[in-house]
C-alpha positions as CSV (number, residue, x, y, z in Angstrom):
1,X,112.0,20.3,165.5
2,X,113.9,20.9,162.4
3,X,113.5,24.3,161.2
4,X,111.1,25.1,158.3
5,X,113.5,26.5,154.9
6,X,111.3,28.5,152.9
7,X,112.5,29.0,149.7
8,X,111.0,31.8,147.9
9,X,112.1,31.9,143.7
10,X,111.9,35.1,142.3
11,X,111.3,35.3,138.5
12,X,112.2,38.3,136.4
13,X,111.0,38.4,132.9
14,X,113.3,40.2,130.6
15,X,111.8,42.3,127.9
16,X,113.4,44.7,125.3
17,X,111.8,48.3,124.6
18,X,113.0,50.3,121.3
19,X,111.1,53.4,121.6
20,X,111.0,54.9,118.3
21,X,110.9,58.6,117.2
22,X,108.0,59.8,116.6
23,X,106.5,59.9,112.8
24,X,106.5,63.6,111.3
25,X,103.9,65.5,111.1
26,X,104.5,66.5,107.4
27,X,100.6,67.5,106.1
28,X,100.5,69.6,103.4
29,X,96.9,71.5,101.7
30,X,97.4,71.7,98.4
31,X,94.5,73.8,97.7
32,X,96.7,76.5,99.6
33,X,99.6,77.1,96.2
34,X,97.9,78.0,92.7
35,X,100.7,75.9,90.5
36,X,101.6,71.8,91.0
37,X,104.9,69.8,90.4
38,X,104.4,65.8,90.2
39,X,106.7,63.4,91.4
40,X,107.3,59.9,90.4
41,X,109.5,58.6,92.6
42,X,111.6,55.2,94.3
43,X,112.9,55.9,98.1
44,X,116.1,53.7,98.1
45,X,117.5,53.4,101.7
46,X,120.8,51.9,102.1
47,X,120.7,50.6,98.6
48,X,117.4,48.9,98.7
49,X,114.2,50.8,97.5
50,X,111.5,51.0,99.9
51,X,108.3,48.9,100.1
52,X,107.2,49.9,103.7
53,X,104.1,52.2,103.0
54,X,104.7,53.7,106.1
55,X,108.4,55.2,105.0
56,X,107.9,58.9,104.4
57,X,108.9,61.2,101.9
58,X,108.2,65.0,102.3
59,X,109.0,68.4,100.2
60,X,110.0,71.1,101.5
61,X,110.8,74.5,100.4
62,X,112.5,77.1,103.0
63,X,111.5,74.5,105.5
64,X,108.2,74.9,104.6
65,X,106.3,71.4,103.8
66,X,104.9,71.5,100.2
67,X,104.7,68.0,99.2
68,X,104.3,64.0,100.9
69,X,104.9,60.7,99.6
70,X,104.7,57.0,100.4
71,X,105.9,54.3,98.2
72,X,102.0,52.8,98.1
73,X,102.0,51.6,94.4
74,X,103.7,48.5,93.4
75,X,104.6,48.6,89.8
76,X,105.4,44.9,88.7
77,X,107.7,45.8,85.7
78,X,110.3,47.1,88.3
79,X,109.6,44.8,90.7
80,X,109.5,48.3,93.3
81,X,106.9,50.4,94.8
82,X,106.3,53.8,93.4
83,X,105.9,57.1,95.8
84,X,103.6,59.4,93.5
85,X,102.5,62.7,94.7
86,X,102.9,66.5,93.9
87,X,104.4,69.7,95.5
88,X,102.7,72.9,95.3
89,X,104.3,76.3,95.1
90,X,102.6,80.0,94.1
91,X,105.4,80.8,92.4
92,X,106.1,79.4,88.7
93,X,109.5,78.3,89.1
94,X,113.0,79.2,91.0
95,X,112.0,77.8,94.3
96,X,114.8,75.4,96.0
97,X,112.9,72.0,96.8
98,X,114.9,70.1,99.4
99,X,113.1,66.5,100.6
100,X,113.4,64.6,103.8
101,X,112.6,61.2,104.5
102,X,111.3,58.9,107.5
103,X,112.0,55.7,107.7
104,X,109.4,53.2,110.0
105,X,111.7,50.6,110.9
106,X,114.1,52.7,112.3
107,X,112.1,56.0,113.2
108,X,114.8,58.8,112.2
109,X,114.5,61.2,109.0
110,X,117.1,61.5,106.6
111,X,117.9,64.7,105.0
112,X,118.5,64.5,101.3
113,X,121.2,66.0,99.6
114,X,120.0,66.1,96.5
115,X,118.0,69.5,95.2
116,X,115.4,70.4,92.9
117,X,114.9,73.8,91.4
118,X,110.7,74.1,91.5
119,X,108.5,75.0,88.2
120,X,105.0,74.7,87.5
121,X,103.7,71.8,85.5
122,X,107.0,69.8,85.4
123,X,107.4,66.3,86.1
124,X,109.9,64.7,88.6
125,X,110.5,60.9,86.8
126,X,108.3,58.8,85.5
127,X,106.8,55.4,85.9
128,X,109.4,54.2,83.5
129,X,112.1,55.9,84.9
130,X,111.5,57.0,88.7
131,X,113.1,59.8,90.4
132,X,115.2,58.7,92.9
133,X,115.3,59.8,96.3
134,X,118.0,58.5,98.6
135,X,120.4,60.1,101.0
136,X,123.8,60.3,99.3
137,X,122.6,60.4,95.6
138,X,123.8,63.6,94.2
139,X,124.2,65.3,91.1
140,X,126.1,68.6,90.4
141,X,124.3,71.2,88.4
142,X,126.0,73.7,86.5
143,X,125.4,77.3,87.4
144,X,123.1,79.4,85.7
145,X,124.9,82.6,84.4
146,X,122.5,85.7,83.4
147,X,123.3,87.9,80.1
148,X,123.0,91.8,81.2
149,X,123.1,95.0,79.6
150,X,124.4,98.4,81.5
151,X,125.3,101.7,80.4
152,X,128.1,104.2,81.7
153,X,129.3,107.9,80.6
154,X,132.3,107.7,78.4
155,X,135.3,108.4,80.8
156,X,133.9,107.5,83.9
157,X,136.3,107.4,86.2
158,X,138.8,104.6,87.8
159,X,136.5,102.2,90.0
160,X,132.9,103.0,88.9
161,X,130.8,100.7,90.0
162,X,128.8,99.5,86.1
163,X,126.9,96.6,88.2
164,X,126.4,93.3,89.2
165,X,127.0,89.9,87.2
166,X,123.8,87.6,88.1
167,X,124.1,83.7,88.7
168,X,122.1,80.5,90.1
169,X,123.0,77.9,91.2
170,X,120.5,75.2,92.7
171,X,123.0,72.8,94.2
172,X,122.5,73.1,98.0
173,X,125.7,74.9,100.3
174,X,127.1,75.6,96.7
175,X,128.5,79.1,95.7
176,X,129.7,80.5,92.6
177,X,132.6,82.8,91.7
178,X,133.4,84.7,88.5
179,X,136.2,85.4,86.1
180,X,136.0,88.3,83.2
181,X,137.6,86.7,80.0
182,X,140.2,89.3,78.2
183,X,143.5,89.0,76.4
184,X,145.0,91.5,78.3
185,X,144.0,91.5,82.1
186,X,146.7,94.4,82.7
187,X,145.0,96.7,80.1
188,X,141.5,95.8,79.9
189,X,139.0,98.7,80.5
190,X,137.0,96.5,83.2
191,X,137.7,94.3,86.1
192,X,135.3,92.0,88.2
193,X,135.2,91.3,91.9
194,X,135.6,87.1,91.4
195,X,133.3,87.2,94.9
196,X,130.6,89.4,94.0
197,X,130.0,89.6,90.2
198,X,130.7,93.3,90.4
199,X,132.2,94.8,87.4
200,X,133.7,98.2,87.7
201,X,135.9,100.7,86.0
202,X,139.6,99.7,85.6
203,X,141.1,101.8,82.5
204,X,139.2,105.2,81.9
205,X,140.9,106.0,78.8
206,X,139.0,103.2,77.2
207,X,136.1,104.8,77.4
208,X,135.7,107.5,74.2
209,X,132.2,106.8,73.2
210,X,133.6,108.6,69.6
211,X,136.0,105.9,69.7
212,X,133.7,102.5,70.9
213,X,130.1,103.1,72.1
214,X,129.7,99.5,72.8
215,X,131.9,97.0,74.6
216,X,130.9,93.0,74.9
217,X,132.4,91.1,77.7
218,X,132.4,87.3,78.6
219,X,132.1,86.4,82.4
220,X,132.9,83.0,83.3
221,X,130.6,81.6,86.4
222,X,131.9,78.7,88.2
223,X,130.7,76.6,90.9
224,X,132.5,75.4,93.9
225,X,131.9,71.9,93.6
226,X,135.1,69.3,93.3
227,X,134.3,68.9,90.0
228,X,133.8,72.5,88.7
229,X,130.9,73.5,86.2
230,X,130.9,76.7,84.3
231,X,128.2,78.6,83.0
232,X,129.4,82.0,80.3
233,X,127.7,85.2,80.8
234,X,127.4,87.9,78.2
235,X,127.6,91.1,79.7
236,X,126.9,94.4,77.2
237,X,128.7,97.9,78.5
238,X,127.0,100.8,76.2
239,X,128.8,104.1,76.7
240,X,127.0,106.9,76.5
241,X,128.1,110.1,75.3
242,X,129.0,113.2,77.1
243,X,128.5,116.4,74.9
244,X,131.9,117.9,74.2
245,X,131.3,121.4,73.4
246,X,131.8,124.7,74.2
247,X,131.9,125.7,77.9
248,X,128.7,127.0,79.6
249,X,128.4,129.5,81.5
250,X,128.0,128.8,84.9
251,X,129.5,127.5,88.2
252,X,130.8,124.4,88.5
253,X,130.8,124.2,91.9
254,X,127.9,123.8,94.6
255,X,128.1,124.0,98.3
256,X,124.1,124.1,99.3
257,X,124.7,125.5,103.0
258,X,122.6,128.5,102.9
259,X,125.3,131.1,103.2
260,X,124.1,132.6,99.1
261,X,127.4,131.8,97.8
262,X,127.0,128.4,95.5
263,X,123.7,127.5,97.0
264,X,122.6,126.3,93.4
265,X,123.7,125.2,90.0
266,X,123.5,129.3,88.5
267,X,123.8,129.4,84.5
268,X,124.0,133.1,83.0
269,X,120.7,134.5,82.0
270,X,119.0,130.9,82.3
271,X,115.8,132.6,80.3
272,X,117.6,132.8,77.2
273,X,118.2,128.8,76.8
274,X,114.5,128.5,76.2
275,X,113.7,124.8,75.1
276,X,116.4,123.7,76.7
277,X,116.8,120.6,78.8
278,X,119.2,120.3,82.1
279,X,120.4,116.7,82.9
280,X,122.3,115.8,86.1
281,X,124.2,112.3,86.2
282,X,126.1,111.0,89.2
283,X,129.7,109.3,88.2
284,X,127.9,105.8,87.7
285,X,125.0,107.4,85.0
286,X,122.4,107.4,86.5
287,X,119.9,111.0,86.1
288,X,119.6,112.3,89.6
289,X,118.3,115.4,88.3
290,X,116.2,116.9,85.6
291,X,114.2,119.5,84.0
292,X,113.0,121.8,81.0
293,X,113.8,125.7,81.0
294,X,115.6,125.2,83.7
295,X,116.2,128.5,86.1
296,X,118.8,127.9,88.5
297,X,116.6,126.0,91.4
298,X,119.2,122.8,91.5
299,X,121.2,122.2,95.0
300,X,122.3,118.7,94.9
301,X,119.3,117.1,96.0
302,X,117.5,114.1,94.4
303,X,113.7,113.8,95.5
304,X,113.9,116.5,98.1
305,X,116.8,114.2,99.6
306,X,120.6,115.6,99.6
307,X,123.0,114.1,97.3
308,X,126.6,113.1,98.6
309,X,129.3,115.1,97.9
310,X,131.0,114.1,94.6
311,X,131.7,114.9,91.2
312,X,128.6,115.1,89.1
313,X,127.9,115.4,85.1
314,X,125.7,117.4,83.6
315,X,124.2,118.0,80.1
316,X,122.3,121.1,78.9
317,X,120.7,120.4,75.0
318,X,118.2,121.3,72.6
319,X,116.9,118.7,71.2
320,X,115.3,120.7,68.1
321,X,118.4,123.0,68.0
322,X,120.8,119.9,68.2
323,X,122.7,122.8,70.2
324,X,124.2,121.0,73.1
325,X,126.1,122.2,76.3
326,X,128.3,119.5,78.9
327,X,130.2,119.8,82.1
328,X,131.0,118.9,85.4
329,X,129.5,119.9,89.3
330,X,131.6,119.8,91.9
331,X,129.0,119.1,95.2
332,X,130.1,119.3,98.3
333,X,127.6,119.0,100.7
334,X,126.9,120.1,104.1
């Protein structure tokens, strides 16, 4: 007998499985933030602007989601659909917003580079001309440079710190740096740390208030983009006077370690300044210490806290007198 063949066929049926990301989770109450910024907007990806009501655009703000989007409304003059919604903050404006997209099709989110700076009542595009979001569409913004006014003894000394120049700037991974504009970098009576904004003390003998009470700088605030923008601050230096009279009598030195020698700033028969007032200044101005009819109780301490050791300025007036007394402490504390 001829052996049976069995012939068994086996058929596989080929399928193909995308398994797509997830869609974000990107809910936002905006009962939850007292002010509102609306957004008019076109998400372009790859050159084409969305009509996929499922794409995704969110707000953000520290990572924080503050706004959502989908391009639901089809405006026929553009021939595009139009993602309207708003982002809510609590503050007025100076919030970063940053946006992030998700696209459907493909499943992946997109980070934006492009940066808004938030305020209150403002208007991202319009239906005439949309805002657009897209992934490579930037703009640089010029920095924002802030004028400031400070104050400093005349002849402070060499390296006083007289503070810090302020600047913005909203473009995202951006920083700033800053130049001080003089004629004469060599002998001008202030110099700025190009990192930091901070403007100190370069040439003391600049600083006569008799000769110039006021000085007026320019800072120059750039940003680090490719294509550099500037902003100009102007920064205000008032010097204030230190008395120049004759001496006081009393020690110029302090050294508050309990041993009765120096333990306090002593002036000779303090009851006979009556209506007088006792000012102590640190080297950068500021009053670290003060009092009417004063009576030799001062031992370098600000707020019950010690002072550091240093060279401090003092000034003992009468205002209805106009009798006036100035001078140096040296501190040196424990």
């Amino acid at each position: 007998m001829k052996p049976r063949t069995h012939i068994i066929i086996f058929l596989f049926v080929a399928s193909s499985l995308v398994i797509m990301a997830q869609k974000p989770d990107w809910n936002v109450n905006l009962a939850n933030y007292e002010h509102r910024m609306s957004v008019t907007a076109v998400l372009e990806i790859d050159g084409v602007a969305s009509a996929d009501t499922n794409d995704l655009v969110a707000a953000f703000v520290n990572g924080e989601t503050r706004g959502v989007g989908s391009p639901k409304v089809f405006v026929a003059a553009l021939n595009k659909y139009l993602l309207l919604f708003q982002i809510g903050s609590n503050v007025a404006a100076g919030e970063v917003v940053n946006f992030k997209y998700y696209q459907n099709a493909t499943g992946q989110i997109t980070d934006v580079r492009r940066t808004e700076v938030y305020a209150a009542d403002a208007s991202l595009g319009s239906t005439n001309n949309p805002y657009i979001i897209t992934k490579n569409f930037f703009v640089n913004a010029a920095p924002v440079a802030q004028n400031e006014r400070f104050s400093i003894p005349e002849n402070a000394p060499k390296d006083t710190e007289i503070g810090i120049v302020k600047a913005t700037d909203k473009d995202s991974g951006q920083t700033v740096s800053f130049v001080l504009l003089v004629n004469d970098t060599a002998n001008a009576p202030f110099s700025i740390n190009s990192q930091s904004g901070l403007l100190t003390v370069k040439n003391t003998d600049s600083l006569d208030f008799e000769r110039k009470a006021l000085f007026v700088v320019n800072v120059l605030v750039k940003d680090s983009d490719a294509k550099s923008l500037t902003d100009t601050a102007r920064i205000e230096i008032a010097i204030s006077d230190v008395p120049e009279s004759m001496p006081l009598p009393a020690n110029n030195l302090i050294t508050p370690n309990g041993d009765g020698i120096n333990d306090y700033f002593q002036i000779d028969n303090p009851e006979v300044y009556t209506g007088f007032k006792l000012l102590v200044f640190n080297p950068s101005g500021e009053v670290v210490y003060s009092t009417d009819n004063y009576l030799n109780t001062w031992d370098g301490r600000k707020n019950g806290s010690p002072l550091p050791s240093g060279l401090y300025y003092y000034l003992f007036e009468n205002n209805s007198t106009g009798i006036f007394y100035k001078g140096t402490i040296s501190l040196k504390s424990k």
